[in-house]
C-alpha atoms as an extended CHARMM CRD file, in Angstrom:
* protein
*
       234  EXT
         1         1  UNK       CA            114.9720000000       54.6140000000      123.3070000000  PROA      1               0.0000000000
         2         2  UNK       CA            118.1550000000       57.2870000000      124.0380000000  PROA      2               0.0000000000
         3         3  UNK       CA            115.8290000000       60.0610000000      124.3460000000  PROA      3               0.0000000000
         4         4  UNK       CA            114.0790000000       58.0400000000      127.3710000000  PROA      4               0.0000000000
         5         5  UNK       CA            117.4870000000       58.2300000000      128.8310000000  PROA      5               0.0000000000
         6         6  UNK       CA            118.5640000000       61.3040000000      127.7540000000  PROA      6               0.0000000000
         7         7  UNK       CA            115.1240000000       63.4660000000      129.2390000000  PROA      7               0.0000000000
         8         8  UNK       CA            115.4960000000       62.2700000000      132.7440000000  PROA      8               0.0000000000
         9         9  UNK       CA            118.5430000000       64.0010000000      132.8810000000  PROA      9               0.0000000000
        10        10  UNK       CA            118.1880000000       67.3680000000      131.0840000000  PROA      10              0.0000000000
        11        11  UNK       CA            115.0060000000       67.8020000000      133.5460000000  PROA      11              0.0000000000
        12        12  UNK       CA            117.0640000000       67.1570000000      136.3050000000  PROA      12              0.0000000000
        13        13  UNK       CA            120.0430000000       69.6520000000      135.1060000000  PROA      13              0.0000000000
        14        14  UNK       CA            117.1160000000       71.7360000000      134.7770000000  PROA      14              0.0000000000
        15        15  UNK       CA            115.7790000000       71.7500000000      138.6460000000  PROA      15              0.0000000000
        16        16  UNK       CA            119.5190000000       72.1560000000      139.0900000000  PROA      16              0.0000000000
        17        17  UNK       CA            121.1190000000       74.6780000000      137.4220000000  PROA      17              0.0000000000
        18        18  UNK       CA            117.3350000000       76.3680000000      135.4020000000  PROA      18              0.0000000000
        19        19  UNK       CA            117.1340000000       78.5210000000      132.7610000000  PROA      19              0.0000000000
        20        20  UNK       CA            116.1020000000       81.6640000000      133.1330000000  PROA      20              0.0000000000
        21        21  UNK       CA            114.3520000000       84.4300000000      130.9640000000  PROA      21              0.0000000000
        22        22  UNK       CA            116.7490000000       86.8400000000      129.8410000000  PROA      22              0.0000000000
        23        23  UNK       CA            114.4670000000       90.1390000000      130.6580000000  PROA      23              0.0000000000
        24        24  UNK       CA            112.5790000000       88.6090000000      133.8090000000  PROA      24              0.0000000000
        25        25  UNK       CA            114.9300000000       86.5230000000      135.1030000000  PROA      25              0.0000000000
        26        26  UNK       CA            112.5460000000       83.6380000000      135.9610000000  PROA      26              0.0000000000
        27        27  UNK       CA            112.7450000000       80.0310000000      135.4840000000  PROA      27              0.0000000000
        28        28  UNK       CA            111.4900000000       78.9080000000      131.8300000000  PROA      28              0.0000000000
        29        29  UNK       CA            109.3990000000       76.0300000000      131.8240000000  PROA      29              0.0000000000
        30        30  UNK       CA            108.3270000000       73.3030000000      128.8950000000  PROA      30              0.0000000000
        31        31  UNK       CA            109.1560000000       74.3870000000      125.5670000000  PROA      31              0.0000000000
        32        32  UNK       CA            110.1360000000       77.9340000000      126.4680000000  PROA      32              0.0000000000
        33        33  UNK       CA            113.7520000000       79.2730000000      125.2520000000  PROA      33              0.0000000000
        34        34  UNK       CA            115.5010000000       82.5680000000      126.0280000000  PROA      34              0.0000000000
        35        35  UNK       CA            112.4870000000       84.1600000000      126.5100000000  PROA      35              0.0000000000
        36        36  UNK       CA            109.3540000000       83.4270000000      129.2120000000  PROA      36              0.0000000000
        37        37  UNK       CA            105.7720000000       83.1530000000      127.7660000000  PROA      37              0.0000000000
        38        38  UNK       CA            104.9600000000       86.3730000000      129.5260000000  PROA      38              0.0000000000
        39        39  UNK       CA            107.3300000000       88.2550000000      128.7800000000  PROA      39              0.0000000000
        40        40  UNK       CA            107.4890000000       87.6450000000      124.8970000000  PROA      40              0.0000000000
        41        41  UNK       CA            103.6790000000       88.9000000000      125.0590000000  PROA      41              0.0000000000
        42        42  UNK       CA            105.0490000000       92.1900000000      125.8420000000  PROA      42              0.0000000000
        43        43  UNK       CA            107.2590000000       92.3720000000      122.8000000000  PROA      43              0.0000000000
        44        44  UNK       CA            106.3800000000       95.6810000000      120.6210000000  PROA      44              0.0000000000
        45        45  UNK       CA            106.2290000000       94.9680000000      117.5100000000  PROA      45              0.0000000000
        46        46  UNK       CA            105.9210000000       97.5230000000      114.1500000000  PROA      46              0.0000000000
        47        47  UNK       CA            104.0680000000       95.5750000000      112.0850000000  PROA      47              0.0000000000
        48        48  UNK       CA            105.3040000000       98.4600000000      109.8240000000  PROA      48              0.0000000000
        49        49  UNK       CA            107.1930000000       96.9070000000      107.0360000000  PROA      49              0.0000000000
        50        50  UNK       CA            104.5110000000       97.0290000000      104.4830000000  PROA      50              0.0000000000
        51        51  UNK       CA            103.7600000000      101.1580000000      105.2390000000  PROA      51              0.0000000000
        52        52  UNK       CA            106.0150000000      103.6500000000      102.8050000000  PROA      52              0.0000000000
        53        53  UNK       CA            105.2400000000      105.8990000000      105.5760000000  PROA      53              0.0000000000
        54        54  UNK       CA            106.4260000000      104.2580000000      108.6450000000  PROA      54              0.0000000000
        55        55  UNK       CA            107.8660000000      106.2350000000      111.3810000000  PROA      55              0.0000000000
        56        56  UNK       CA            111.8940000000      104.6590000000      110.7830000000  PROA      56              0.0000000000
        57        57  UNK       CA            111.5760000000      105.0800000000      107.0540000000  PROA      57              0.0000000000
        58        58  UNK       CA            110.5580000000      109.1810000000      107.6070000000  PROA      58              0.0000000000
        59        59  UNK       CA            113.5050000000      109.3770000000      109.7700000000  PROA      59              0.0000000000
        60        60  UNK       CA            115.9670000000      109.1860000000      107.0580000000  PROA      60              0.0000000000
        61        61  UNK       CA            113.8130000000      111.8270000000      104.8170000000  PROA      61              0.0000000000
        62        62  UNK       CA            116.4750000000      114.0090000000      103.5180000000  PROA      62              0.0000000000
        63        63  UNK       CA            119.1950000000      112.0340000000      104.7740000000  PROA      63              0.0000000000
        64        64  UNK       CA            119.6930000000      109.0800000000      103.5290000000  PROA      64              0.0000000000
        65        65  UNK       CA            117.5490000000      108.3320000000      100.4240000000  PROA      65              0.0000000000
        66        66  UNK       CA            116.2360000000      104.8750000000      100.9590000000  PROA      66              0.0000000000
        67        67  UNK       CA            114.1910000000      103.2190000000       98.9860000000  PROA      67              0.0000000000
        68        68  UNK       CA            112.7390000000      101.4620000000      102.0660000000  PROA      68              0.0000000000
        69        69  UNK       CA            113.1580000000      101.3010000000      105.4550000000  PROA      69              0.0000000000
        70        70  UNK       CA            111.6810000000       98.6360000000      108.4590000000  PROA      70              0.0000000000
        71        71  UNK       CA            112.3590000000       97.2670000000      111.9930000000  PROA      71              0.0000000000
        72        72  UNK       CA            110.8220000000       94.7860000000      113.4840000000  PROA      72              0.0000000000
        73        73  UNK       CA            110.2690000000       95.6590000000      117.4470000000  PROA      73              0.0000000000
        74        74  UNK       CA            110.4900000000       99.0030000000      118.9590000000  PROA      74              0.0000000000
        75        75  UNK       CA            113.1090000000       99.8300000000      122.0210000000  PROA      75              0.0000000000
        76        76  UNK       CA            112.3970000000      100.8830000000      124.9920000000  PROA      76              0.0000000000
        77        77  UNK       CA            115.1320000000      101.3090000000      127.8620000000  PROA      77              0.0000000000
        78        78  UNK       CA            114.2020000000       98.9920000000      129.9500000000  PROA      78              0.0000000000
        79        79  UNK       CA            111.7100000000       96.4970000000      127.2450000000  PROA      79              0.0000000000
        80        80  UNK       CA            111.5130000000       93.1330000000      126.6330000000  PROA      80              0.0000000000
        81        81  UNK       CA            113.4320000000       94.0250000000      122.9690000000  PROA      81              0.0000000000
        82        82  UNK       CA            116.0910000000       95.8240000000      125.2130000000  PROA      82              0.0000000000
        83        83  UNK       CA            116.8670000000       92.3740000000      126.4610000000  PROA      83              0.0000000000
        84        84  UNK       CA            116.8800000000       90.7590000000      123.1670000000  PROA      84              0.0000000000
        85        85  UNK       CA            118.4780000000       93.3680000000      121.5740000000  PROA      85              0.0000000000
        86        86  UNK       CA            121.5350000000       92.9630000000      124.3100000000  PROA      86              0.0000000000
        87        87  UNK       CA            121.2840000000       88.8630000000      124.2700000000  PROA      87              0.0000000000
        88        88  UNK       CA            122.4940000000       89.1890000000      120.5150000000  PROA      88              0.0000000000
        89        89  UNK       CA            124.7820000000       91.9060000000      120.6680000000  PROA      89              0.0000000000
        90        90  UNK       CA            126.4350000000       91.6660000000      123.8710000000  PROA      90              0.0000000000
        91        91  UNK       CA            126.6710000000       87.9290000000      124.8530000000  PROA      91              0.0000000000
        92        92  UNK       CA            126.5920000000       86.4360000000      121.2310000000  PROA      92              0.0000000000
        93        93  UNK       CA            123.0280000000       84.2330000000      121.6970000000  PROA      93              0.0000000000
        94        94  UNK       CA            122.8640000000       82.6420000000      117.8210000000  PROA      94              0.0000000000
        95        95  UNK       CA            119.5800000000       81.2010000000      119.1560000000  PROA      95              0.0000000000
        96        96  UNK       CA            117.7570000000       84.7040000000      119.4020000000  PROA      96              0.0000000000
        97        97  UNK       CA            119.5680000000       85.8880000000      116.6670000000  PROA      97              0.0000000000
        98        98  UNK       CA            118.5190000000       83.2610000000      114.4690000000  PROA      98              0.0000000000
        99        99  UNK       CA            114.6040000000       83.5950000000      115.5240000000  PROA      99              0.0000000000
       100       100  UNK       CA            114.4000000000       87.0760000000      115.4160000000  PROA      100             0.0000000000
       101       101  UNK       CA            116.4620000000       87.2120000000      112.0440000000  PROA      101             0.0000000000
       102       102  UNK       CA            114.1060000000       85.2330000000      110.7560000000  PROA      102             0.0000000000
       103       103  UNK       CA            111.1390000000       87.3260000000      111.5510000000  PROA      103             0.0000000000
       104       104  UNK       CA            112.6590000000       89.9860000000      109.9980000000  PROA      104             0.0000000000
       105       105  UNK       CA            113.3950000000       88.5180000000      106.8890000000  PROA      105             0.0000000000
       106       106  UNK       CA            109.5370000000       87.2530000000      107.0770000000  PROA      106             0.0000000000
       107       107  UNK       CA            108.1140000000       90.6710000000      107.7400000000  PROA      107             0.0000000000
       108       108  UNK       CA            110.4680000000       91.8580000000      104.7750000000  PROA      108             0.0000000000
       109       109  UNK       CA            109.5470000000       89.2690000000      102.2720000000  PROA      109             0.0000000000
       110       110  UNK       CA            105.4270000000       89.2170000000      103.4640000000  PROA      110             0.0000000000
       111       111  UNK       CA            105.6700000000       93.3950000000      103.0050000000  PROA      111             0.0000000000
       112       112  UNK       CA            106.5410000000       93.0720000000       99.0380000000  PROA      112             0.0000000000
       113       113  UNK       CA            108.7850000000       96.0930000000       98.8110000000  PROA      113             0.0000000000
       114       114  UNK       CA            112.1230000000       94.3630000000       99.5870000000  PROA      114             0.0000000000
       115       115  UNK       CA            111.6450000000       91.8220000000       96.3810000000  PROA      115             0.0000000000
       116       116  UNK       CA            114.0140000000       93.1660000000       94.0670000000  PROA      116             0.0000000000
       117       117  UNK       CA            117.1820000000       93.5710000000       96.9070000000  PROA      117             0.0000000000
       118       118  UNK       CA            119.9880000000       91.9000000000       95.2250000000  PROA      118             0.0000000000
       119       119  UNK       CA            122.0790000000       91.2700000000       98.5150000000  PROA      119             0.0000000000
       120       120  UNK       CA            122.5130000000       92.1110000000      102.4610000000  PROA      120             0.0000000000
       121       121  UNK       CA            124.8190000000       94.2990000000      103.9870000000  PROA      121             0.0000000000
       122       122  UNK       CA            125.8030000000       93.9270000000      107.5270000000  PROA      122             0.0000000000
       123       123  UNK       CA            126.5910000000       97.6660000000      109.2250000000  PROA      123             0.0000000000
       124       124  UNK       CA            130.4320000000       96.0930000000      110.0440000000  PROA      124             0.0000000000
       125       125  UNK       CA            132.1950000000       96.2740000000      113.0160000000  PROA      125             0.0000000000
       126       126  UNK       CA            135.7400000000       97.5970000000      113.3950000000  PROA      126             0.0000000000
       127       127  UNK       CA            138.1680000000       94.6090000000      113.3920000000  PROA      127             0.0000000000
       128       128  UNK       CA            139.1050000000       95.3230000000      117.0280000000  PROA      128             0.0000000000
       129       129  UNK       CA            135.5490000000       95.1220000000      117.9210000000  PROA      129             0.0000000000
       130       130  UNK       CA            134.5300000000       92.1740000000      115.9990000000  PROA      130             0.0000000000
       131       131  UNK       CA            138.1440000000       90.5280000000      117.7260000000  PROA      131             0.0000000000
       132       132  UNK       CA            137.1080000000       91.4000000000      120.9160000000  PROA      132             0.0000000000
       133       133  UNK       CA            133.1580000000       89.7650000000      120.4670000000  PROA      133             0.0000000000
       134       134  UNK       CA            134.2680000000       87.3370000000      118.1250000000  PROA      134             0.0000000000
       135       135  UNK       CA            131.0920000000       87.9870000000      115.7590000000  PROA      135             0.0000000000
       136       136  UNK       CA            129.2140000000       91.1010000000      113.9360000000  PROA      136             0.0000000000
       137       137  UNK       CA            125.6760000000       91.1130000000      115.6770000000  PROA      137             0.0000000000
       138       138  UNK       CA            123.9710000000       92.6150000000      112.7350000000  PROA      138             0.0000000000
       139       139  UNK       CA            125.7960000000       89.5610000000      110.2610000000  PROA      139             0.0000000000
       140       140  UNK       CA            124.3460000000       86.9240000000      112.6730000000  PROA      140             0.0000000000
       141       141  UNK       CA            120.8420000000       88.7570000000      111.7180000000  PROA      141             0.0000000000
       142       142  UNK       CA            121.5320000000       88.4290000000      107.8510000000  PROA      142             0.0000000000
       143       143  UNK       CA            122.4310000000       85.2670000000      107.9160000000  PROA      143             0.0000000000
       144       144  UNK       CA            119.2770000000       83.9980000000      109.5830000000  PROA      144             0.0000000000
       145       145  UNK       CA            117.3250000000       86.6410000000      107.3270000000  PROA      145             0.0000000000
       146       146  UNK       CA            119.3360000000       85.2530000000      104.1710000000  PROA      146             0.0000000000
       147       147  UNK       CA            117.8200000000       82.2920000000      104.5650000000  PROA      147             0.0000000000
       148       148  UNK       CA            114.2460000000       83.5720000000      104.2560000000  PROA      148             0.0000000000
       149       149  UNK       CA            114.4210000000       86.4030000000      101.2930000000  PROA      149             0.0000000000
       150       150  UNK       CA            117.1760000000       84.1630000000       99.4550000000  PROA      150             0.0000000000
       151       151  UNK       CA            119.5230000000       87.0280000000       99.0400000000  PROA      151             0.0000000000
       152       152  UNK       CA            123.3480000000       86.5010000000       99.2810000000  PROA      152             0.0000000000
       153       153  UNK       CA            124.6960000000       88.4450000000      102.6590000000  PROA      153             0.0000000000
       154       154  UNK       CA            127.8430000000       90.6280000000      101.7230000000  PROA      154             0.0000000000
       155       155  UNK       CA            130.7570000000       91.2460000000      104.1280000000  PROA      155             0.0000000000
       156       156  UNK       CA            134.1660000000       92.9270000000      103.4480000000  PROA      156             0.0000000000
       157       157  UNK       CA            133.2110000000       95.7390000000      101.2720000000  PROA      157             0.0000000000
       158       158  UNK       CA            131.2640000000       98.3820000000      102.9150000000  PROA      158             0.0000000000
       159       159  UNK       CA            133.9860000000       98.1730000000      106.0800000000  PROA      159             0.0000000000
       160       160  UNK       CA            134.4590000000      100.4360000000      108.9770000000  PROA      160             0.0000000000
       161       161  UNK       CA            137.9310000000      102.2270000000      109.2230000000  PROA      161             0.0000000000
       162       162  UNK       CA            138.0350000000      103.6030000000      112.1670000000  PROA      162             0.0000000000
       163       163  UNK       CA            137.5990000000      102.5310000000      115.6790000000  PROA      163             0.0000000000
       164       164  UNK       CA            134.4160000000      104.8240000000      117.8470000000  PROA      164             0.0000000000
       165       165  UNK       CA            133.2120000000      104.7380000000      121.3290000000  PROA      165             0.0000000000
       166       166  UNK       CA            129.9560000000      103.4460000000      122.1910000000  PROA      166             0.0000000000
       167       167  UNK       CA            126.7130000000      105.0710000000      120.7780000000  PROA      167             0.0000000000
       168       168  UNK       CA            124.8060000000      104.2610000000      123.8420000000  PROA      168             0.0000000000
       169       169  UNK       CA            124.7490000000      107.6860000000      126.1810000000  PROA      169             0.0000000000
       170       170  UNK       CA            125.6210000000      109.8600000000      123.1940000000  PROA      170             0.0000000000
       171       171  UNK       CA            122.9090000000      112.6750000000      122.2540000000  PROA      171             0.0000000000
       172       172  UNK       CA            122.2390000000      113.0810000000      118.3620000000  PROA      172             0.0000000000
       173       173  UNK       CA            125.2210000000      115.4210000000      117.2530000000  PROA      173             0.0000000000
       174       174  UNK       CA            127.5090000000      113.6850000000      119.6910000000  PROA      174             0.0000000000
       175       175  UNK       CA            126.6950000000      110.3490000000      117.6830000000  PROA      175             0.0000000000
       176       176  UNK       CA            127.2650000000      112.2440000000      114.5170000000  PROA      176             0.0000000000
       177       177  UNK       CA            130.3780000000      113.6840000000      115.3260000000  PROA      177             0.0000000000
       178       178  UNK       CA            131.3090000000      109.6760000000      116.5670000000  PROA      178             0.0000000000
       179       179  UNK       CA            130.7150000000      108.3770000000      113.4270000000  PROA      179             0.0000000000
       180       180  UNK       CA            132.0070000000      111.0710000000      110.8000000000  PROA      180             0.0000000000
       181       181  UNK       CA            134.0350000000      109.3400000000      108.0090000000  PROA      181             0.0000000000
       182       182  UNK       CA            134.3050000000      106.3610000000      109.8330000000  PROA      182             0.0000000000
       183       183  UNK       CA            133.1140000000      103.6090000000      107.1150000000  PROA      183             0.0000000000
       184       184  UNK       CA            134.3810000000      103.7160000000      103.5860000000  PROA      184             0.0000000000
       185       185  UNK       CA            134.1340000000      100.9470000000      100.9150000000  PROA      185             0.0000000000
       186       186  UNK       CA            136.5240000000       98.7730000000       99.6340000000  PROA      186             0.0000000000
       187       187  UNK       CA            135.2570000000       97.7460000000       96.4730000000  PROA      187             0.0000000000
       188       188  UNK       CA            133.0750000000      100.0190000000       94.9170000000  PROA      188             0.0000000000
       189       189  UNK       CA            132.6910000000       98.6790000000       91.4030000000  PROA      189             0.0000000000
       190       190  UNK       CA            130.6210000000       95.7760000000       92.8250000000  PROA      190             0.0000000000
       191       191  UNK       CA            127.7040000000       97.8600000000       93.7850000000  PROA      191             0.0000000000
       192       192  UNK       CA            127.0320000000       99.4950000000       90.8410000000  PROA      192             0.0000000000
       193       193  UNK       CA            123.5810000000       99.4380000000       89.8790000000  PROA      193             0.0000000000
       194       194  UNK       CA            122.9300000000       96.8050000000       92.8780000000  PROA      194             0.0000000000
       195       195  UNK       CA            119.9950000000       97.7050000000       95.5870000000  PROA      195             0.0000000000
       196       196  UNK       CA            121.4280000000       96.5630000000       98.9040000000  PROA      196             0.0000000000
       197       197  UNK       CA            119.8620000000       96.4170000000      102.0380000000  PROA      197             0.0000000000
       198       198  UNK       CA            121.5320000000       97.6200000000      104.9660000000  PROA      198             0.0000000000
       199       199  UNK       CA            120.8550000000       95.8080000000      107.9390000000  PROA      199             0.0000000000
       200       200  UNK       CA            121.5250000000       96.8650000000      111.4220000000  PROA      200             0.0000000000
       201       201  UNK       CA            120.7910000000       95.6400000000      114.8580000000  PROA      201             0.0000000000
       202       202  UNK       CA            119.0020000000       98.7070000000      116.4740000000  PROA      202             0.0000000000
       203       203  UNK       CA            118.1680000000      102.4040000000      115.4080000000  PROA      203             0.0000000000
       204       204  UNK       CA            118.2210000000      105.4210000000      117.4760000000  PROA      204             0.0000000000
       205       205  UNK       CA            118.9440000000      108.4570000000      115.5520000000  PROA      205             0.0000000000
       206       206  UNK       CA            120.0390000000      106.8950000000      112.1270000000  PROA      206             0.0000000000
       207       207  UNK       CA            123.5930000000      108.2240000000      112.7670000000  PROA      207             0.0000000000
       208       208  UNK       CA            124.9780000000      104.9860000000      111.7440000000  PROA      208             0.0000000000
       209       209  UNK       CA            123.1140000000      104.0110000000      108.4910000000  PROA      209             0.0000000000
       210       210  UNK       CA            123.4100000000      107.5440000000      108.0040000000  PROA      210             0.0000000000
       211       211  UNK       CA            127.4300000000      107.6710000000      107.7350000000  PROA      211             0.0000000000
       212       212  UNK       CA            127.0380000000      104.1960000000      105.8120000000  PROA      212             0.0000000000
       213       213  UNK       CA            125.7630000000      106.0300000000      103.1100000000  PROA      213             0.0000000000
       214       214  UNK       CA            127.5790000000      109.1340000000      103.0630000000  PROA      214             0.0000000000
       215       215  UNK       CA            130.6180000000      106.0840000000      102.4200000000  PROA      215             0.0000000000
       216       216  UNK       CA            128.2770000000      104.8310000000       99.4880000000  PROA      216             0.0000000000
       217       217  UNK       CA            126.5630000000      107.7530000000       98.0960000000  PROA      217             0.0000000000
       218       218  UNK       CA            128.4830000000      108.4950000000       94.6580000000  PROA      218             0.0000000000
       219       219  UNK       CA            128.7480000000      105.0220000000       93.7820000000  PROA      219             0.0000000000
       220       220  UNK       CA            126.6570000000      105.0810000000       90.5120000000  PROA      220             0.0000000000
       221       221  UNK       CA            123.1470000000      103.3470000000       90.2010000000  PROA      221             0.0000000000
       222       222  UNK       CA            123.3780000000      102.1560000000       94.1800000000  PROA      222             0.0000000000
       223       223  UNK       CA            120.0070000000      102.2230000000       95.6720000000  PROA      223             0.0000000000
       224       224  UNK       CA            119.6270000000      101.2330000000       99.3470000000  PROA      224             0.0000000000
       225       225  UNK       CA            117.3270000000      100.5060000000      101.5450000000  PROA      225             0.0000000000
       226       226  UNK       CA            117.6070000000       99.8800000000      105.1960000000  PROA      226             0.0000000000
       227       227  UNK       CA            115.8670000000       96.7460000000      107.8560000000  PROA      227             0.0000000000
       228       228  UNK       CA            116.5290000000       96.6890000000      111.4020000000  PROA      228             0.0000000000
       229       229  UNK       CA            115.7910000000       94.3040000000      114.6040000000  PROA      229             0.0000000000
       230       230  UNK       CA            114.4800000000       97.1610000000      116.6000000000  PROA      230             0.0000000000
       231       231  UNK       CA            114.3720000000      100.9820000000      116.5600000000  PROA      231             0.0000000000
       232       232  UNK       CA            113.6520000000      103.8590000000      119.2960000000  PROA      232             0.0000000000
       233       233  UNK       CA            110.2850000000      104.9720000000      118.8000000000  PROA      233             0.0000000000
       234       234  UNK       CA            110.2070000000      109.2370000000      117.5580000000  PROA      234             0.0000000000
């Protein structure tokens, strides 16, 4: 009988203080969380996983030599997966990271060409960052997507030396240039022979998975292949 109690009173903190959709801004009604009905009906999604071709796995042609490559939504400045994108990364929402992790890891595992990945690799944060947050917004994505394709999630190895700028208003070379040498890896002997699969939260130009690599390239046997929440369409 608690729950009798307990409704009552979550409806009424609900007329007083509602919550609102994080893109639209409007009250969310019955069932609805984070997002409104409407406004998740505008999410773009790639339904791309399963393509070899797919326009985020051509981007890294003769760059980074993935064995394959996926997001899940596409960004657009000012998108509903703008909004989700930000809810996970800027204000920490495990809720949204959780659901949308999983969908990854779903589109991953229905798509058939991540099954032999032995582990996940978060793209890491600088310490100072991850102090200042208090999480790693692409971990919070592997963990939720670890839980679907059964892989362990790896963090400590691959690691991020050096402290950049934001990516956000930078123009391709300028993100280069932000993001030379700046990861290296701790333990190399632990990848050998080992297909990861780096995960981040959003990619634009690939600068970032791109410099990931150029930290992993010469380890022997490493394959790598690369997921995402959402990427920039070309």
């Amino acid at each position: 009988m608690a729950h009798l109690r307990v409704r009552p009173l979550l409806e009424l903190r609900q007329l007083i203080f509602p919550s609102l959709c994080c893109h639209c801004d409007e009250p969310l009604v019955g069932d609805e969380r984070d997002l409104c009905t409407t406004c998740l009906s505008q999410l773009s999604w790639t339904r791309h996983a399963a393509s070899p071709d797919n326009d985020v796995e051509t981007r890294f042609i003769g760059r980074v030599p993935c064995q394959s490559a996926a997001a899940l939504l596409y960004f657009h400045q000012g998108g509903v997966a703008r909004s989700v994108v930000h809810q996970i990364k800027y204000y920490g929402n495990l809720r949204l990271a959780r659901q949308f992790g999983h969908l990854l890891g779903s589109e991953l595992l229905a798509s058939g060409r991540f099954a032999d990945v032995d582990c996940l690799v978060p793209v890491p944060l600088h310490r100072r960052r991850k102090w200042q947050r208090g999480y790693n917004q692409s971990e919070l994505l592997c963990k939720a997507m670890s839980g679907v394709l059964h892989k362990p999630v790896v963090t400590g190895n691959l690691i991020r030396r050096r402290y950049t700028t934001s990516q956000t208003r930078k123009n391709r070379q300028d993100r280069m240039d932000n993001m030379k040498e700046v990861f290296a890896v701790r333990h190399p002997e632990r990848l050998v022979d080992r297909h990861i699969l780096l995960v981040d939260d959003i990619i634009t130009t690939g600068a970032t998975i791109e410099n990931c690599y150029f930290a992993l390239r010469d380890i022997p046997g490493l394959r790598i292949s690369i997921a995402a929440l959402a990427a920039t369409s070309l």
